[in-house]
C-alpha positions as CSV (number, residue, x, y, z in Angstrom):
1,X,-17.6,-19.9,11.4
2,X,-13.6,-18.9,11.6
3,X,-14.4,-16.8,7.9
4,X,-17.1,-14.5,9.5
5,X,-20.5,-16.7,7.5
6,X,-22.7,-18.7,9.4
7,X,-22.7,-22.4,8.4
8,X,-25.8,-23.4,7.7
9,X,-29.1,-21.1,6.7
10,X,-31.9,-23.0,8.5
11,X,-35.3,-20.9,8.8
12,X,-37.7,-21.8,11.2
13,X,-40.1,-18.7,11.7
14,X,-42.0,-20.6,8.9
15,X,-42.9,-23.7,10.5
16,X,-41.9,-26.4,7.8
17,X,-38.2,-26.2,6.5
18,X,-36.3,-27.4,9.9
19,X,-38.8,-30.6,9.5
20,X,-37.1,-31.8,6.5
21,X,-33.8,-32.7,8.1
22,X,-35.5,-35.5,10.0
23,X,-38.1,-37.8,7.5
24,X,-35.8,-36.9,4.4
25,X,-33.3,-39.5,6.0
26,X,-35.7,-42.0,6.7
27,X,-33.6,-44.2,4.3
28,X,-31.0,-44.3,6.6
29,X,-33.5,-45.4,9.0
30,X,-33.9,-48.6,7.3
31,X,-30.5,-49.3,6.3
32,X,-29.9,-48.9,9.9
33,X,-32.6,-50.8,11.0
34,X,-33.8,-53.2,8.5
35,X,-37.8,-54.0,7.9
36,X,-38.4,-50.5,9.9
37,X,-40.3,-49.5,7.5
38,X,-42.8,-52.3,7.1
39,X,-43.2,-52.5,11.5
40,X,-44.3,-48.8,11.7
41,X,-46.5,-49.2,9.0
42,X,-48.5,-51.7,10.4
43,X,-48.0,-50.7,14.5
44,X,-45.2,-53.2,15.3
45,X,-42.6,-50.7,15.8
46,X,-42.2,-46.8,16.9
47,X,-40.2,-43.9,16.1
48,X,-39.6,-43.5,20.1
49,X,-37.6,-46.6,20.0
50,X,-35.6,-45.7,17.2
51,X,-32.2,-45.3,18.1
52,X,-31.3,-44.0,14.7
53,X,-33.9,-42.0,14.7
54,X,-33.1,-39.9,18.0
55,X,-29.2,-40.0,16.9
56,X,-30.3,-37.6,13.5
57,X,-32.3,-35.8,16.2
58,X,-29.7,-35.1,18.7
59,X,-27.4,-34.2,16.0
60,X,-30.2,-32.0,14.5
61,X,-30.4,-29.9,18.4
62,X,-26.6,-30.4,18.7
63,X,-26.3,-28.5,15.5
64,X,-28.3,-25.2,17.2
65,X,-26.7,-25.1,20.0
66,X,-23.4,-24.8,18.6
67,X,-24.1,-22.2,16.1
68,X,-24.7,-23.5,12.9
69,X,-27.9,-22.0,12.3
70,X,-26.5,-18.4,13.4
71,X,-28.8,-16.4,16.2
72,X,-31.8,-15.8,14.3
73,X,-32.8,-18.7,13.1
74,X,-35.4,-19.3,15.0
75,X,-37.3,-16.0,13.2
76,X,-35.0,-16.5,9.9
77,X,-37.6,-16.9,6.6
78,X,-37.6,-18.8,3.7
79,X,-38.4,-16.4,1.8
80,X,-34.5,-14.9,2.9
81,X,-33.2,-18.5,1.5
82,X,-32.3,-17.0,-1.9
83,X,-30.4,-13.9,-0.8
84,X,-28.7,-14.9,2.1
85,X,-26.8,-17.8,0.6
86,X,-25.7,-15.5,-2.5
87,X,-24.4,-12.9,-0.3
88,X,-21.9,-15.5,1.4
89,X,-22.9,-14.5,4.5
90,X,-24.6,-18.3,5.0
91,X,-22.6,-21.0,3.3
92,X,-25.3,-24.1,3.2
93,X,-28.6,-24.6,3.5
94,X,-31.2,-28.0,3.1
95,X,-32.1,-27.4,-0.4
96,X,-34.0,-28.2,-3.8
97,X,-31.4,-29.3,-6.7
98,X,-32.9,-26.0,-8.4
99,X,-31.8,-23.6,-5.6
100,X,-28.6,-22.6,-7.4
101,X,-30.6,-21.3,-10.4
102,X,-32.8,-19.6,-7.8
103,X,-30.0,-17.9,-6.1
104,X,-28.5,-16.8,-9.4
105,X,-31.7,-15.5,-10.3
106,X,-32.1,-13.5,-7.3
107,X,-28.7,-12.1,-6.9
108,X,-26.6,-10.2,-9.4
109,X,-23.2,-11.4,-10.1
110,X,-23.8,-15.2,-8.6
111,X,-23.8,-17.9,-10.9
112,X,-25.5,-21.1,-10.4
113,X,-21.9,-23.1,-10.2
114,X,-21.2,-21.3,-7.5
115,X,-22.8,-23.9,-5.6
116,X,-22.3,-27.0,-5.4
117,X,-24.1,-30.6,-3.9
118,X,-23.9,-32.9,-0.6
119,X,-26.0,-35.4,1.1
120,X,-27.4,-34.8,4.9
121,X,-25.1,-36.5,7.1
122,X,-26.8,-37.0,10.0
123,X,-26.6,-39.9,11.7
124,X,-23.8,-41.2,9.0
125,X,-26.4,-40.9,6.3
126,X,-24.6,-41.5,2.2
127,X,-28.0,-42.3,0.5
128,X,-29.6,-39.6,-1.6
129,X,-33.4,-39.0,-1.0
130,X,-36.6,-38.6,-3.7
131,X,-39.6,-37.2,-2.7
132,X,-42.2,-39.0,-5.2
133,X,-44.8,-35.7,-4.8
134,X,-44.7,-33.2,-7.8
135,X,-46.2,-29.8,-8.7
136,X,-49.7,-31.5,-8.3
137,X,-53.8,-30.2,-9.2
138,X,-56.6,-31.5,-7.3
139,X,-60.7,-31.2,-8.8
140,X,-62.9,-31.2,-5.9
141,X,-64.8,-34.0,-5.8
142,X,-68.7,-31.9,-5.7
143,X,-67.5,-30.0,-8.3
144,X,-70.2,-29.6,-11.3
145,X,-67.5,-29.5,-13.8
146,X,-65.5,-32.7,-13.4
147,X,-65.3,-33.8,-16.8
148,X,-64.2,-30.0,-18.0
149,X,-61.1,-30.6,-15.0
150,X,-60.3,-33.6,-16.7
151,X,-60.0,-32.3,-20.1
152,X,-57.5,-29.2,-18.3
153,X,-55.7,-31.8,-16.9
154,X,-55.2,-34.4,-20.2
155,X,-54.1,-30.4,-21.9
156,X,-51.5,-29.8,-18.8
157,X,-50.4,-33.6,-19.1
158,X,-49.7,-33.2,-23.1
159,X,-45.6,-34.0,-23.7
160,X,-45.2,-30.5,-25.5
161,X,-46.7,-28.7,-22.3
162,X,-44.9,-30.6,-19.8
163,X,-41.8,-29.8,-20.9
164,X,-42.8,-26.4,-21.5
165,X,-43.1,-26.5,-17.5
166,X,-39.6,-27.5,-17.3
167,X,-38.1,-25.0,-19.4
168,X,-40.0,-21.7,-18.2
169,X,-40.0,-22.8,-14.2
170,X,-37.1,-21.6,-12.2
171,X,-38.4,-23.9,-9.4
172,X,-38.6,-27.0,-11.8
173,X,-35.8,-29.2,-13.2
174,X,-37.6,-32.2,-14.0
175,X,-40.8,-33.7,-13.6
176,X,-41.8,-37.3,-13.1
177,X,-43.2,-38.2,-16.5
178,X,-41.1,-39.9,-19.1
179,X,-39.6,-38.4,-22.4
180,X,-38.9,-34.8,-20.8
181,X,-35.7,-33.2,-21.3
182,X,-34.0,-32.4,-17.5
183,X,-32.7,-28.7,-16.8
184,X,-30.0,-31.4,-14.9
185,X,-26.5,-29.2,-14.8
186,X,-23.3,-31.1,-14.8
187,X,-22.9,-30.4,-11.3
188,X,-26.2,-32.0,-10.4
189,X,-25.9,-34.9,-12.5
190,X,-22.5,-35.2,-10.4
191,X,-24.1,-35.2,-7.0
192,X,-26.9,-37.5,-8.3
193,X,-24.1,-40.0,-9.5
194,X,-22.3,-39.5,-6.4
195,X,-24.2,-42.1,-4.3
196,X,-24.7,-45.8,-5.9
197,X,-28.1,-45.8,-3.0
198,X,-31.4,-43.8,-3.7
199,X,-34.6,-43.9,-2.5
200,X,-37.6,-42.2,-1.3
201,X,-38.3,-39.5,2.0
202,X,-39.9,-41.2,5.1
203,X,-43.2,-38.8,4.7
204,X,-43.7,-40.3,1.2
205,X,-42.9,-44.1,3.2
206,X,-44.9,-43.7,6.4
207,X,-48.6,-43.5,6.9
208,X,-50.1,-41.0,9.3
209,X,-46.6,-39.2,9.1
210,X,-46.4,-36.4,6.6
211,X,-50.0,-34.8,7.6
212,X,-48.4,-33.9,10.9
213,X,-45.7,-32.5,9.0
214,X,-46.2,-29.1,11.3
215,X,-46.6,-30.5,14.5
216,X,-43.7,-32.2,14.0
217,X,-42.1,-28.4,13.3
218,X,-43.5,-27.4,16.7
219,X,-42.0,-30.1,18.4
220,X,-38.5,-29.5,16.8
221,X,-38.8,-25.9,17.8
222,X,-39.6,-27.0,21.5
223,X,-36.2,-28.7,21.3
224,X,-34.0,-26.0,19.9
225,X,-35.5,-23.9,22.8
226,X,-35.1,-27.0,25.4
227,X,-38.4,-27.7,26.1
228,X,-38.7,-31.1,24.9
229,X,-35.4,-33.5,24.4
230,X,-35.4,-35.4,21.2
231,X,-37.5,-38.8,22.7
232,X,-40.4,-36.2,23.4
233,X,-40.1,-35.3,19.8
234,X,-40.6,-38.7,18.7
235,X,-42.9,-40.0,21.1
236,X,-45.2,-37.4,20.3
237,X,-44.6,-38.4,16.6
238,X,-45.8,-41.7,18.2
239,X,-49.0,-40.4,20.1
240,X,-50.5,-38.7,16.5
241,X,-49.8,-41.4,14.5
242,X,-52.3,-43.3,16.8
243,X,-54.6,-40.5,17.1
244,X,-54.7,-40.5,13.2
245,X,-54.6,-44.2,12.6
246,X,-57.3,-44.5,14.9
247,X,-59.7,-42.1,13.2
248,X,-59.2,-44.2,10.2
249,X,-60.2,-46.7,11.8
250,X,-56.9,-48.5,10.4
251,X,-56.7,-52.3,12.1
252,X,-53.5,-52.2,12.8
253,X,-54.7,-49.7,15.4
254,X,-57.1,-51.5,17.7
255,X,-59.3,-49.5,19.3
């Protein structure tokens, strides 16, 4: 902030981005608390009595209110991500490992090893974080033409075509099948050797979780703006995980 650029490039105006500062770290969550995992999935524990949980939180709103995110984060864009870090006017940002080759491609003169790796430290985090979801195709299940989606599919899933993916896709630098060759750079493959502890994002651990995902932006925005603390956030977390488990008619949710 002393060098004129604004920490940290968080947009909110689109509703999803600010959300993955808190499930991303649910690893940390676990180390922290050990078998958390397991007692929210099956209603013997809550994220409102997480005290992990509301540290990352607090550190999250403590992290507006002194600036980090600049004064317009709260209408800032995605779509600005790519730009705004290659003009050096924002020095971070909560990123894919393939944003460097975005920025790059987006702004003359930048390089991709410009930029380089850390984890998310809140609440003392040190574990890098896989989400398990990929570029993914669904066939609608009334659909006359299942068989025909299935044949597209078995084409898109052929080894040749897959790594075609991977070559041509600026957003892509590795998908989850095995015998690809990884768009990895040397920087990347440092960050990803970096930390000994991996492991996969809360929304990918925790049922009735990542289909709130927006609410759960709401909320967040309610807190930059004071309107909720971080306990509302997460007991609210806690009251749609119930509504949801409930519809489901899941038994570890008595009715």
């Amino acid at each position: 902030m002393a060098s004129g650029a604004t920490p940290i490039y968080e947009p909110v105006s689109d509703g999803w981005h600010h959300v993955l500062w808190f499930p991303d770290l649910g690893l940390v969550y676990e180390k922290t608390t050990p078998g958390l995992t397991d007692k929210l999935n099956t209603n013997k524990g809550t994220f409102a009595d997480s005290a992990v949980m509301e540290k990352a939180i607090t550190q999250l709103q403590e992290m507006a209110k002194l600036g980090f995110f600049g004064k317009n984060f709260l209408s800032d864009s995605t779509a600005d991500l790519d730009k705004n870090l290659g003009s050096g006017k924002y020095a971070m940002a909560l990123a894919q490992l393939s944003e460097p080759d975005l920025i790059a491609k987006a702004v003359p003169g930048i390089t991709a090893d410009t930029f380089g790796f850390f984890i998310p430290p809140l609440a003392d985090n040190q574990i890098i974080d896989y989400n398990p979801a990929a570029p993914s195709k669904f066939i609608y299940s009334g659909s006359k033409y299942i068989q025909e989606a299935k044949d597209y599919f078995k084409y898109l899933t052929k080894q040749e075509n897959l790594q075609f993916t991977v070559d041509t896709d600026t957003t892509v630098v590795s998908l989850g099948f095995t015998g690809l060759k990884d768009k990895f750079s040397t920087a990347v493959k440092e960050f990803i050797a970096s930390s000994p502890e991996k492991g996969t994002v809360y929304q990918a651990q925790i049922k009735y979780l990542n289909p709130q995902w927006m609410d759960i932006g709401k909320d967040l925005t309610a807190m930059f703006t004071t309107s909720l603390s971080p306990k509302d956030v997460l007991k609210n977390i806690d009251k749609r995980r119930a509504e949801q488990a409930k519809a489901a008619k899941d038994p570890a949710w008595p009715n």
